[in-house]
FIDREN-175790 format. One record per residue (C-alpha): residue in one letter; z, x, y. Coordinates in steps of 0.001 Angstrom, whole numbers, plus 500000, padded with zeros to 6 digits. Example, Ala and Ser with C-alpha at 12.3 -4.5 7.8 and 13.67 -1.06 7.14 Angstrom:
residues 2
<atom><residu>A</residu><w>507800</w><u>512300</u><v>495500</v></atom>
<atom><residu>S</residu><w>507140</w><u>513670</u><v>498940</v></atom>
END
This chain:
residues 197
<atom><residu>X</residu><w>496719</w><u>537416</u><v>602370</v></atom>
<atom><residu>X</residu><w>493543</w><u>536567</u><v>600586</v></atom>
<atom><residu>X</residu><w>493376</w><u>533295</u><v>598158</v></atom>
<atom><residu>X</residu><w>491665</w><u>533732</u><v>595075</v></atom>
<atom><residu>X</residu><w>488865</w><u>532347</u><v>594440</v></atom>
<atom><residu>X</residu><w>488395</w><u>528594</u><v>592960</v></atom>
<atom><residu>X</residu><w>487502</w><u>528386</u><v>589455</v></atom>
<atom><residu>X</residu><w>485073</w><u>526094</u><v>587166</v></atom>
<atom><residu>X</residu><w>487155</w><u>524981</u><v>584539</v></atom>
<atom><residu>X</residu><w>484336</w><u>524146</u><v>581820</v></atom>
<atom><residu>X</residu><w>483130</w><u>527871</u><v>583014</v></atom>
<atom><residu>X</residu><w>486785</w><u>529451</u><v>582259</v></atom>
<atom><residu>X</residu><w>487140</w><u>527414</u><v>578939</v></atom>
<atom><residu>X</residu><w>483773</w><u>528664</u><v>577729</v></atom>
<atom><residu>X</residu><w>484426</w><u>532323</u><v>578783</v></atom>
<atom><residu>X</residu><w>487710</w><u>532186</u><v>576691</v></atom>
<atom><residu>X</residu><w>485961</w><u>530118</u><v>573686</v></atom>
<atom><residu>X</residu><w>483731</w><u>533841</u><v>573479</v></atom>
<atom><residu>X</residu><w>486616</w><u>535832</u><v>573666</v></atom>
<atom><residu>X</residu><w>488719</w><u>534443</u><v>571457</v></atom>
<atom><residu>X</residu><w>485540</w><u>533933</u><v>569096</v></atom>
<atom><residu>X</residu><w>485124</w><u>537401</u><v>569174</v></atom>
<atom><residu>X</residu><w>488740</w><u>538689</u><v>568969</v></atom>
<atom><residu>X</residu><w>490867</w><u>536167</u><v>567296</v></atom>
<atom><residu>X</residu><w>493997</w><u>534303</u><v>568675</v></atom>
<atom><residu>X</residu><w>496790</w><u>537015</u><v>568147</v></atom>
<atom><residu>X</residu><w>494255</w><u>540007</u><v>569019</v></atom>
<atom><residu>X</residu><w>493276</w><u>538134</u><v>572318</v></atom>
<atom><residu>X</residu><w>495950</w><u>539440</u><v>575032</v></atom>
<atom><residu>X</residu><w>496498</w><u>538085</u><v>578518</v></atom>
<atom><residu>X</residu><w>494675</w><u>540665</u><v>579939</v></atom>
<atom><residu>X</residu><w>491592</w><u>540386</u><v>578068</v></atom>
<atom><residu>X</residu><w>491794</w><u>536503</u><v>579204</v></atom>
<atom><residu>X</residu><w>492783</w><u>538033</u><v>583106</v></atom>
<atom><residu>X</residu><w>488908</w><u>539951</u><v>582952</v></atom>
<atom><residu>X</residu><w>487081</w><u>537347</u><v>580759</v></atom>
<atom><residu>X</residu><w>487792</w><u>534557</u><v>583419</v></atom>
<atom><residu>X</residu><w>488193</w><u>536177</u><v>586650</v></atom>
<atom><residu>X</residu><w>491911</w><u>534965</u><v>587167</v></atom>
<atom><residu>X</residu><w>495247</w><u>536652</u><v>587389</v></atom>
<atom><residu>X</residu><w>497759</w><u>535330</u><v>585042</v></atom>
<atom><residu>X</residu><w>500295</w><u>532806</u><v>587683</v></atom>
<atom><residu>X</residu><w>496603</w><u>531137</u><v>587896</v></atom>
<atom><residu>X</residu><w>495698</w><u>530951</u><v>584433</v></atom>
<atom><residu>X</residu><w>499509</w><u>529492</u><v>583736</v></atom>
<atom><residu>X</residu><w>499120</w><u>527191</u><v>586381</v></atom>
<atom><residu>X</residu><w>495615</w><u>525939</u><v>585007</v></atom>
<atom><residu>X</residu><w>496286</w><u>525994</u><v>581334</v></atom>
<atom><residu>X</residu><w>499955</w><u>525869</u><v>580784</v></atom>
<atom><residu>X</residu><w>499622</w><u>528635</u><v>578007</v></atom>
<atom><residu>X</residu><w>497721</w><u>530979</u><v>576051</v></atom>
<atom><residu>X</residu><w>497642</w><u>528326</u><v>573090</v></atom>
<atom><residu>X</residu><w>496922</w><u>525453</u><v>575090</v></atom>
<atom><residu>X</residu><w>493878</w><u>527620</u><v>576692</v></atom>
<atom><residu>X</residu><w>492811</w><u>528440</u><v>572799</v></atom>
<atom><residu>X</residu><w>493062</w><u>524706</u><v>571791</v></atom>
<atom><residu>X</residu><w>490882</w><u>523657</u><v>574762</v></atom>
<atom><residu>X</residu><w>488156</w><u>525968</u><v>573880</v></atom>
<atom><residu>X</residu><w>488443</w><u>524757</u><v>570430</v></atom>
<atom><residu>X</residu><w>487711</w><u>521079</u><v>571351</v></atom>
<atom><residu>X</residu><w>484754</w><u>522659</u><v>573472</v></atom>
<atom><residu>X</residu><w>483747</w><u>524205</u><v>570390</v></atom>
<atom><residu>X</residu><w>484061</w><u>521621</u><v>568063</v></atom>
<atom><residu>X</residu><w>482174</w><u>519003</u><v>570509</v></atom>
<atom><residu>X</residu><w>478982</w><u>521450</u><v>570635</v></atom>
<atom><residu>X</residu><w>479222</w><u>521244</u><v>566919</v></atom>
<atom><residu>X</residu><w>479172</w><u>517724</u><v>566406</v></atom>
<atom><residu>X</residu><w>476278</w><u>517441</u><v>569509</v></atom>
<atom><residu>X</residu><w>474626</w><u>520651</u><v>567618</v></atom>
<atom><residu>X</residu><w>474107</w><u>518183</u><v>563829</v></atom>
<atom><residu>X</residu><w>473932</w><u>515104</u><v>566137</v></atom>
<atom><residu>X</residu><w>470480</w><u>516749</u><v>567286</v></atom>
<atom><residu>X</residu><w>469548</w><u>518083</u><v>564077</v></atom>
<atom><residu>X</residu><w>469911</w><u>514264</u><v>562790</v></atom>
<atom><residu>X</residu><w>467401</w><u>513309</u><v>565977</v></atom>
<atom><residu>X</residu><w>464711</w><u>515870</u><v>565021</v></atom>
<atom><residu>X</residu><w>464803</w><u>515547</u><v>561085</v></atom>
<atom><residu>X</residu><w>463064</w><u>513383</u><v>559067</v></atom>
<atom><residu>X</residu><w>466024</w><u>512224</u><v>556907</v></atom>
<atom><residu>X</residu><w>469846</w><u>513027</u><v>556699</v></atom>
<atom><residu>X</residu><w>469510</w><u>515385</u><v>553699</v></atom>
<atom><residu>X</residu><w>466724</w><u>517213</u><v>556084</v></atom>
<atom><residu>X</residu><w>469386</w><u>517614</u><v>558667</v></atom>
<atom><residu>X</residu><w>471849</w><u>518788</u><v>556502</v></atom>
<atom><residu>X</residu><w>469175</w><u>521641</u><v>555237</v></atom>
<atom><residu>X</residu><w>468382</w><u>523090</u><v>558832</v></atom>
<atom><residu>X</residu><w>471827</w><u>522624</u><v>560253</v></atom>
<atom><residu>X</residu><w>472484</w><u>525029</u><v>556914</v></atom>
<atom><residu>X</residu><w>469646</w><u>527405</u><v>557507</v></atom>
<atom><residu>X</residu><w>470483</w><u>527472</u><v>561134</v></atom>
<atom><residu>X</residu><w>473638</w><u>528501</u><v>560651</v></atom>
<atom><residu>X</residu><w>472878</w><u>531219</u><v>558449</v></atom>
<atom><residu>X</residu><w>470218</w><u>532780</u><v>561403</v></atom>
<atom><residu>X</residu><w>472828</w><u>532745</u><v>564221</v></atom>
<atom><residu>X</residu><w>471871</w><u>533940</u><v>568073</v></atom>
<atom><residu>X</residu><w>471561</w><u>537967</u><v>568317</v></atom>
<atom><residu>X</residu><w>474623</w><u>538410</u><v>570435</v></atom>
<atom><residu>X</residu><w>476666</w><u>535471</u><v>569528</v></atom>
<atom><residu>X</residu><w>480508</w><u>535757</u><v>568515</v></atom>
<atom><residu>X</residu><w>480269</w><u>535730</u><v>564169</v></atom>
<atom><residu>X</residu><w>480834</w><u>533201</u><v>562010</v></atom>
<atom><residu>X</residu><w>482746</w><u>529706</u><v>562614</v></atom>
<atom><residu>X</residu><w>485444</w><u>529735</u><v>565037</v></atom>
<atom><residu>X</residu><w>487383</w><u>526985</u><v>563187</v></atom>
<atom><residu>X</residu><w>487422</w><u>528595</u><v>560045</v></atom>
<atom><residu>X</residu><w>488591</w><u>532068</u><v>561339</v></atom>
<atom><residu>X</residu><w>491285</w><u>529953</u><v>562923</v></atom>
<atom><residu>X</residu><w>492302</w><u>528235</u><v>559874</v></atom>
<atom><residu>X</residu><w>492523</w><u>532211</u><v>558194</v></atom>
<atom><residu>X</residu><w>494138</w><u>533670</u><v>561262</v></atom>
<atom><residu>X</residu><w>497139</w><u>530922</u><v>561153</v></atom>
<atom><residu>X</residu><w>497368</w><u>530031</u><v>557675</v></atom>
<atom><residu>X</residu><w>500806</w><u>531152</u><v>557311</v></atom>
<atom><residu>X</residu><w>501765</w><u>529283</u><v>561421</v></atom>
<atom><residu>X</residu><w>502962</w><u>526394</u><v>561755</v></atom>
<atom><residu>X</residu><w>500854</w><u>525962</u><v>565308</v></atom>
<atom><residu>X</residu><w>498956</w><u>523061</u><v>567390</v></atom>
<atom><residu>X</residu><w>495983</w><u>525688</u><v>567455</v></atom>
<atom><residu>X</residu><w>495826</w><u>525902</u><v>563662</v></atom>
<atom><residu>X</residu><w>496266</w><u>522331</u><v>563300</v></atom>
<atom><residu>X</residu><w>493913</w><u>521212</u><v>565828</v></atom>
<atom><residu>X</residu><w>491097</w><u>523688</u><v>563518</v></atom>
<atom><residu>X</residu><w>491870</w><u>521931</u><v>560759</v></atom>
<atom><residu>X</residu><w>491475</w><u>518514</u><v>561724</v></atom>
<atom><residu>X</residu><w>488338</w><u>519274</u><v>563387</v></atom>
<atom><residu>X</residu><w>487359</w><u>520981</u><v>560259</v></atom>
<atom><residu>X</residu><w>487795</w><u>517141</u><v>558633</v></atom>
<atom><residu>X</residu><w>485985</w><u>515829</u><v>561402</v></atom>
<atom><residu>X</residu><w>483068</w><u>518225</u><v>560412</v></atom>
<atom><residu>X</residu><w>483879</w><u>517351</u><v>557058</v></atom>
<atom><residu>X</residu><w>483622</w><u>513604</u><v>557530</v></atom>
<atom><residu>X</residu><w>480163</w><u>513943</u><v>559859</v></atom>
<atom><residu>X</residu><w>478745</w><u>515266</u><v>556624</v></atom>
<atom><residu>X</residu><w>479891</w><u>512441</u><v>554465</v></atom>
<atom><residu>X</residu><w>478259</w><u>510092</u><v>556988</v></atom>
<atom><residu>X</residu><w>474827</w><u>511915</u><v>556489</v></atom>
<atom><residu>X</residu><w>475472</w><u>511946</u><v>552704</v></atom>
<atom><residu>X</residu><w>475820</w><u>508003</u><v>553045</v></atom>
<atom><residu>X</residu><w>473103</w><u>507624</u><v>555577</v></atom>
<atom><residu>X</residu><w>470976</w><u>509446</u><v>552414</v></atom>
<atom><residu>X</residu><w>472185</w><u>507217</u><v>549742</v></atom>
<atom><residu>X</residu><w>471951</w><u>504225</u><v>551903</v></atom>
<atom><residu>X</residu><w>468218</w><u>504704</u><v>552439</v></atom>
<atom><residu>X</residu><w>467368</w><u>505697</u><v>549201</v></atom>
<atom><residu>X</residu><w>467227</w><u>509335</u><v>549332</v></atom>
<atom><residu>X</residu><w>469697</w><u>509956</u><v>547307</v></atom>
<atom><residu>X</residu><w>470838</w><u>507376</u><v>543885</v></atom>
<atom><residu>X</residu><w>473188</w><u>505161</u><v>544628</v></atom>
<atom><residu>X</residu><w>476049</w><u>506427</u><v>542186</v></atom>
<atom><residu>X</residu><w>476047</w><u>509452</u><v>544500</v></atom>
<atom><residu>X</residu><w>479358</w><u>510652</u><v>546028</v></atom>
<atom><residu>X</residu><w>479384</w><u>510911</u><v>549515</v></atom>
<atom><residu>X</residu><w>483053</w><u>512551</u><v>549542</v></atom>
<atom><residu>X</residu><w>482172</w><u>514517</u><v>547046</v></atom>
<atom><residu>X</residu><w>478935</w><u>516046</u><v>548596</v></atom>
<atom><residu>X</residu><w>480484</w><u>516505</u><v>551886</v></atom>
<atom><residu>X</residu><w>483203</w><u>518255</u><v>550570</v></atom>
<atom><residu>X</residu><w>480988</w><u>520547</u><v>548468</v></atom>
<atom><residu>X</residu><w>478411</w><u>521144</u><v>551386</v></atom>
<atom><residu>X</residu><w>481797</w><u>522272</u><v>553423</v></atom>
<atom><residu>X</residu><w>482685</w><u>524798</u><v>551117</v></atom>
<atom><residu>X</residu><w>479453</w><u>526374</u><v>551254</v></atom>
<atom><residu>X</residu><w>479257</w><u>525903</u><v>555155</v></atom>
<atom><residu>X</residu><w>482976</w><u>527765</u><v>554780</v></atom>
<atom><residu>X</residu><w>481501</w><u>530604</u><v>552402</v></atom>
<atom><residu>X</residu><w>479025</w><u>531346</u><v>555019</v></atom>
<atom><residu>X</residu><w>481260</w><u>531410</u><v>557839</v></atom>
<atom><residu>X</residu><w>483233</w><u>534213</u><v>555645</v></atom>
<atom><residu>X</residu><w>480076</w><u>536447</u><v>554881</v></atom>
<atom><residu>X</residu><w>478997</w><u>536546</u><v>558422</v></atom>
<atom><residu>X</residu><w>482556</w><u>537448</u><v>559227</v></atom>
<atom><residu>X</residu><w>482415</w><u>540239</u><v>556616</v></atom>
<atom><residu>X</residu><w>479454</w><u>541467</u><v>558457</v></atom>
<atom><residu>X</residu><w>477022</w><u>540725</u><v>555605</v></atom>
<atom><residu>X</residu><w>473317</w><u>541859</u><v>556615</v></atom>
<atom><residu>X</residu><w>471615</w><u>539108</u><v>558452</v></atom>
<atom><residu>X</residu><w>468537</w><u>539124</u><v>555884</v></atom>
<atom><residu>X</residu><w>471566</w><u>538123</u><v>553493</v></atom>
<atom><residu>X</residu><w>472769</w><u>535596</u><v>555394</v></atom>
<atom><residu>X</residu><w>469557</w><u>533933</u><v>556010</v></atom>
<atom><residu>X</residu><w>468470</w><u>534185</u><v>552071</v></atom>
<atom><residu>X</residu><w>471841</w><u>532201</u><v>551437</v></atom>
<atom><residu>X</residu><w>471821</w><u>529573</u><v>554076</v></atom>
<atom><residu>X</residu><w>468425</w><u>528775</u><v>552365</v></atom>
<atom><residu>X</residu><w>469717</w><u>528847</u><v>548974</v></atom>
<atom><residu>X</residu><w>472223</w><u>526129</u><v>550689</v></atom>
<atom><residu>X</residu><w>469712</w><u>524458</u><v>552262</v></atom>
<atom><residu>X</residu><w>467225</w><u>523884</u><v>549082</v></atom>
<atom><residu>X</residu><w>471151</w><u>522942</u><v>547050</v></atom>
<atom><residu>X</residu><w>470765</w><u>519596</u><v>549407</v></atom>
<atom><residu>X</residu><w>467375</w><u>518870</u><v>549143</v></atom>
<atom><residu>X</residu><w>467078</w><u>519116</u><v>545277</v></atom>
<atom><residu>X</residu><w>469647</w><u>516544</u><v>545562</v></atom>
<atom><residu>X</residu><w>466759</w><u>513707</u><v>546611</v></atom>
<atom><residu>X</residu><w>466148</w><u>510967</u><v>543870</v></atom>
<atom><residu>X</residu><w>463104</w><u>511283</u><v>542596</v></atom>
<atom><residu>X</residu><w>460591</w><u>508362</u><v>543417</v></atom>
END
């Protein structure tokens, strides 16, 4: 009797993170997990306990590479309201091939009506996102870039909403040329927020 072969666990998360990018939690059945990691379904049990609790690991492998994705925009910009811009027009001009729009929010859409750990987990992380902004916001009024009666909650919460709005058009399957025109519209939003020296 032959064993199966030994998986990579980061490289199974990942390869269900696409698929259930892609397809959605409900649409995403066993056997689509089976052929997008290479196991057979005792081993993906055995590994991940569930189909949810594989879905909420590659949602905390998705929401880490979005923190570490603005964590290096903040490293290569000149200011925080710089990072916000190209973390904006970045997302707007996403990877030919990549899975649409923001994970997290589909989530939050898919299991609005669930009560679920999955759809839970998506939101929190959503206020994680949420609160990284506020940071940058503060980091901006802190240094003078913005006035100092500026509303970090406020800003963070707005730039969200937008961040959300583009998640949904690229969802829709809005032209890309679209896309890009309003991630800079969202991008030149933050930086007209600058005080004026």
């Amino acid at each position: 009797m032959s064993r199966a072969a030994p998986y990579n666990r980061e490289t199974a998360i990942d390869a269900a993170l696409t698929l259930f990018w892609r397809r959605g939690f409900h649409a995403t059945s066993l056997k689509d997990l089976e052929r997008a990691l290479s196991m057979k379904p005792g081993s993906i049990y055995a590994a991940f306990h569930s189909k949810e609790a594989l879905f909420r690991e590659a949602l905390q492998l998705y929401r880490n590479r979005s923190a570490q994705n603005v964590s290096a925009r903040v490293e290569s910009a000149d200011s925080p309201l710089e990072a916000l811009a190209e973390h904006a027009r970045r997302t707007g001009r996403p990877k030919s091939g990549s899975p649409a729009g923001c994970i997290l929010v589909k989530t939050v859409l898919e299991l609005a009506d669930e009560a679920t750990e999955a759809g839970e987990d998506a939101r929190t992380y959503l206020r994680e996102m949420q609160d990284l902004f506020r940071s940058l916001f503060e980091q901006a009024r802190d240094t003078g870039e913005l006035p100092p009666e500026a509303d970090s909650r406020r800003l963070a919460r707005r730039f969200q909403s937008n961040m959300f709005g583009l998640a949904v058009e690229t969802l829709r399957g809005s032209p890309s040329e679209d896309l890009a025109a309003l991630a800079d519209d969202m991008a030149d939003e933050v930086l007209r927020l600058r005080q004026r020296q």
